[in-house]
C-alpha positions as CSV (number, residue, x, y, z in Angstrom):
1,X,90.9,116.4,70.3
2,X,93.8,114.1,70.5
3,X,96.0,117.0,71.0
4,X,94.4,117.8,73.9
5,X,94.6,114.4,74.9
6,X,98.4,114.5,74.9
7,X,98.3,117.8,76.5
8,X,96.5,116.2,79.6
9,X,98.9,113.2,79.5
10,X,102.0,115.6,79.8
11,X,100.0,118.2,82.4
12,X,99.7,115.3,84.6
13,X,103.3,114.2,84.8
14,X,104.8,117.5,84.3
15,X,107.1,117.5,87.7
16,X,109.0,114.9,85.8
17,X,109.5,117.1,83.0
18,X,110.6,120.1,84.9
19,X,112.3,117.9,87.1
20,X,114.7,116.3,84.4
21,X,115.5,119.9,82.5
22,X,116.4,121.1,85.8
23,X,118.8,118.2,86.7
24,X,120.3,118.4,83.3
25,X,120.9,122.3,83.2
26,X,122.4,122.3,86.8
27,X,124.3,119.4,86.1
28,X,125.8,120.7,82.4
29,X,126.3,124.2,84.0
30,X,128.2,122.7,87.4
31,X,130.1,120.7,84.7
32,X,131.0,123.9,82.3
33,X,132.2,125.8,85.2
34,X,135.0,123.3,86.8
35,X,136.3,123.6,82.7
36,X,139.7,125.8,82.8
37,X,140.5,128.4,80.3
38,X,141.9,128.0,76.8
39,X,144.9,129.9,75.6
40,X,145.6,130.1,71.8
41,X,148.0,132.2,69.6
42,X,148.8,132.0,65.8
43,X,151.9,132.6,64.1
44,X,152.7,133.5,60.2
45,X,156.2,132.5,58.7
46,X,157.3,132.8,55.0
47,X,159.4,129.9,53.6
48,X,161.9,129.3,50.9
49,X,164.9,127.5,50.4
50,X,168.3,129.2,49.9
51,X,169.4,129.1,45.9
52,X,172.3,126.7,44.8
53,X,175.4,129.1,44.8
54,X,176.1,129.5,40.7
55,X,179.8,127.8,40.1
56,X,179.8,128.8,36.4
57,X,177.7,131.6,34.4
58,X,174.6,129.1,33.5
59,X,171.2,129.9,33.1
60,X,169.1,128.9,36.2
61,X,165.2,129.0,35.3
62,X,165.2,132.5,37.6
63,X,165.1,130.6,40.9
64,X,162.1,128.7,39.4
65,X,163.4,125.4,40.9
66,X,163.7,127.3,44.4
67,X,160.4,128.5,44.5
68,X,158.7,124.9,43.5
69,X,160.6,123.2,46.2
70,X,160.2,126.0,48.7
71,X,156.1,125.0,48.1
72,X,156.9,121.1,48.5
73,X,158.5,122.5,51.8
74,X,156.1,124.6,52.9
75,X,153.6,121.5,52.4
76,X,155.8,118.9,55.0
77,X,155.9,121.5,57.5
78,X,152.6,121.6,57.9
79,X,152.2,118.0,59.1
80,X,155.5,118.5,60.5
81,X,154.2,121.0,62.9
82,X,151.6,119.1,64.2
83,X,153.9,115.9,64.6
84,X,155.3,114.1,67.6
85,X,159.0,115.0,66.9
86,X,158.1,118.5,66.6
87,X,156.9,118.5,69.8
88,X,159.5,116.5,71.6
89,X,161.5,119.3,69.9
90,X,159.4,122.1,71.4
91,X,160.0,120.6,74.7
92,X,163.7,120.0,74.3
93,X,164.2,123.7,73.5
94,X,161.5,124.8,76.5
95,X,163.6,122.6,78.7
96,X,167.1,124.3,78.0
97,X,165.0,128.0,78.3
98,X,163.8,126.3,81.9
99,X,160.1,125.7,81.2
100,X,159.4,121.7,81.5
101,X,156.5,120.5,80.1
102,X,155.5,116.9,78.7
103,X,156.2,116.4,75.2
104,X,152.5,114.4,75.1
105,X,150.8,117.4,76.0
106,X,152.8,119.4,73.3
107,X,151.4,117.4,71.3
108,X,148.2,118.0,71.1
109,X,148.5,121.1,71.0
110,X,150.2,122.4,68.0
111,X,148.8,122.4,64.9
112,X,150.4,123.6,61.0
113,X,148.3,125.2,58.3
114,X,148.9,127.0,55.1
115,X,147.7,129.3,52.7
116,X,149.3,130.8,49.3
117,X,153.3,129.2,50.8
118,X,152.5,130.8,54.1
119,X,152.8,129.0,57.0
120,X,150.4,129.0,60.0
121,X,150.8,127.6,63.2
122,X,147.9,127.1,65.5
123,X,148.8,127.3,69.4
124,X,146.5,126.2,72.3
125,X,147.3,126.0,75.9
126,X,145.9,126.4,79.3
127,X,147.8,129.1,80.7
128,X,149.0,132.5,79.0
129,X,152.2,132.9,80.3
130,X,153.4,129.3,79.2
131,X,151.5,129.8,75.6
132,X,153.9,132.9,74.9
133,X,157.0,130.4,75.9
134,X,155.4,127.4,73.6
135,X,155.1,129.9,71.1
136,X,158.6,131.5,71.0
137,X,160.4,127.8,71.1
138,X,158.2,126.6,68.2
139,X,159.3,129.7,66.4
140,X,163.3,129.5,67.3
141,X,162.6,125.5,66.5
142,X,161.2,126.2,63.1
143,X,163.7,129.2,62.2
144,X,166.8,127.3,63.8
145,X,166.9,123.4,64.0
146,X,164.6,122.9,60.3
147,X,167.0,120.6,59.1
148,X,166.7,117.9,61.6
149,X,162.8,116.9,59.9
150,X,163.9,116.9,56.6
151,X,167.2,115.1,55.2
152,X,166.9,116.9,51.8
153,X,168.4,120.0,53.8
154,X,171.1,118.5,54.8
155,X,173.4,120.5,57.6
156,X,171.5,124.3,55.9
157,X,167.8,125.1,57.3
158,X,165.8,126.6,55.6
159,X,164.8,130.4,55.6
160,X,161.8,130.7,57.4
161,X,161.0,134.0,58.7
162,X,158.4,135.4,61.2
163,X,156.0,137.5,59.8
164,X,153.0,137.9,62.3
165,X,154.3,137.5,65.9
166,X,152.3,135.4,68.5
167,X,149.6,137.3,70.5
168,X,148.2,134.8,72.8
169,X,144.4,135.4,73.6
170,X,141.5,133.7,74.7
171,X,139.8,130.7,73.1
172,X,136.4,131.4,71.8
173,X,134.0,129.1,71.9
174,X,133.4,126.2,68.9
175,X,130.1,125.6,67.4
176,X,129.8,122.1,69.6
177,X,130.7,123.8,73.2
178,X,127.8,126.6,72.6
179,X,125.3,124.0,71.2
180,X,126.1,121.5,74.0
181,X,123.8,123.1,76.7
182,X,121.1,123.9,74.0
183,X,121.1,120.3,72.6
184,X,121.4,118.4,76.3
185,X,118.1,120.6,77.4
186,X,116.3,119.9,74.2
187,X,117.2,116.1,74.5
188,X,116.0,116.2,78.4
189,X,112.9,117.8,77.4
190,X,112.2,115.1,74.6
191,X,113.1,112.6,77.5
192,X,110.5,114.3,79.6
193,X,107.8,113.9,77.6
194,X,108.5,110.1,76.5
195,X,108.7,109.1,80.0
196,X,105.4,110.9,80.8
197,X,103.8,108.9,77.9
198,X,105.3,106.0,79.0
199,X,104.2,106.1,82.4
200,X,100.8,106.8,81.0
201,X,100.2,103.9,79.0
202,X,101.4,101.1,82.4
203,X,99.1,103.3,84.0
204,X,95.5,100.4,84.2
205,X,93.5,102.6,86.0
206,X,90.2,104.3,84.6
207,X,90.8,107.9,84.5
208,X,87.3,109.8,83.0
209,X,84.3,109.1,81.4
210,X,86.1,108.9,77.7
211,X,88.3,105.9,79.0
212,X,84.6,104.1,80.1
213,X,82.8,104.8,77.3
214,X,85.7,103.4,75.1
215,X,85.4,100.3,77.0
216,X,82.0,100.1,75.5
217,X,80.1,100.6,78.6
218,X,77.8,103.2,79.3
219,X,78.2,106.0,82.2
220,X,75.1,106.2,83.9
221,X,76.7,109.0,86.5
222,X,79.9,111.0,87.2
223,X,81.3,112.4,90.7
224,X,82.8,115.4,90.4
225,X,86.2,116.1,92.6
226,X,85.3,118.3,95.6
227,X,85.3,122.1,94.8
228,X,88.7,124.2,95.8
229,X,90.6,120.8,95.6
230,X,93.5,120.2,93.1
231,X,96.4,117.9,93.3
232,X,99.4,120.1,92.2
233,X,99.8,123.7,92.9
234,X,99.8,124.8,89.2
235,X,96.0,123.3,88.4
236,X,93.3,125.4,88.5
237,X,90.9,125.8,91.4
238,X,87.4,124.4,90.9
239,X,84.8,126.6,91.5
């Protein structure tokens, strides 16, 4: 019984419902649609450090000492990538290939990862043709001008070599971006249907013969509404 109670509460209100998913879907789709496209592009590089020439005939741990600093490196370039001097850098080296874009926005949108001493940098941009520029003048940055991120180098960069070239494609969709639209109509829905109850309850007027009777008075007669009459197109004719 009382779900049919709240049943007839919602049925009664149920333009303000429809009304708020509606406002909510157009309004999330109008928004989704001024969004530009995403670019992104990933590139793989190896890194080691050159070996300490040999000046005498001395055992050197088999380039054991190279390959345990070449991981320490490996680890800084990773943040280094997605630093603010790396990008300034990008930009310097896009400026002198003709391509001027803001550092700030560089920023953003480079980020370093890495797996088993392999580097991985992360690329996302706006348009395609700029991502592939970004993309080369991170790689001649890395490859080429090392040195001026870490002092322990000195005037020698490091060997860092490209392994998987950048192919710039477009940016799927995260998680969040396709459960937006889902979750903003779910939330309008709940919404709804809480404003529908709450317009209910400030409504004072006597709406049946259960709302009387609660009362504790007793209903000695009931008019019905005239036949073929209904207040919203959806209810049902009476007969």
């Amino acid at each position: 019984m009382e779900l049919r109670q709240y049943w007839r509460i919602v049925r009664k209100r149920l333009w303000i419902v429809i009304a708020l998913v509606a406002i909510v879907l157009v309004s999330s789709l109008a928004l989704r649609s001024g969004r530009p496209a995403l670019y992104q592009t990933s590139m793989r590089f190896t890194v080691s450090l050159v070996p300490e020439p040999r000046s005498e005939d001395y055992y050197a741990y088999d380039h054991y000492y190279t390959w345990l600093a070449s991981e320490y490196f490996v680890d800084e370039l990773t943040e280094i990538v997605g630093s603010k001097a790396f990008a300034r850098t990008v930009g310097e080296e896009l400026a002198d290939r003709g391509l001027n874009l803001p550092a700030d926005a560089l920023y953003g949108s480079l980020r370093g990862d890495r797996k088993h001493r392999i580097l991985t940098v992360h690329i996302t941009w706006g348009d395609q043709a700029q991502l592939e520029e970004i993309a080369n003048a991170a790689a001649s940055v890395l490859q080429e001008r090392s040195a001026t991120f870490l002092g322990q180098l000195g005037n020698t960069d490091a060997d860092i070599r490209l392994i998987d070239p950048p192919v710039a494609v477009l940016a799927a969709q995260s998680l969040k971006e396709r459960l937006d639209l889902p979750i903003r109509l779910f939330l309008a829905l709940l919404a709804g249907v809480a404003l529908t109850f709450l317009l209910d309850y400030l409504d004072d007027t006597v709406r049946d013969r259960a709302e009387v009777e609660a009362m504790g008075l007793a209903v000695l007669g009931e008019i019905p509404p005239l036949p073929g009459r209904r207040r919203f197109p959806w209810q049902r004719k009476l007969p």
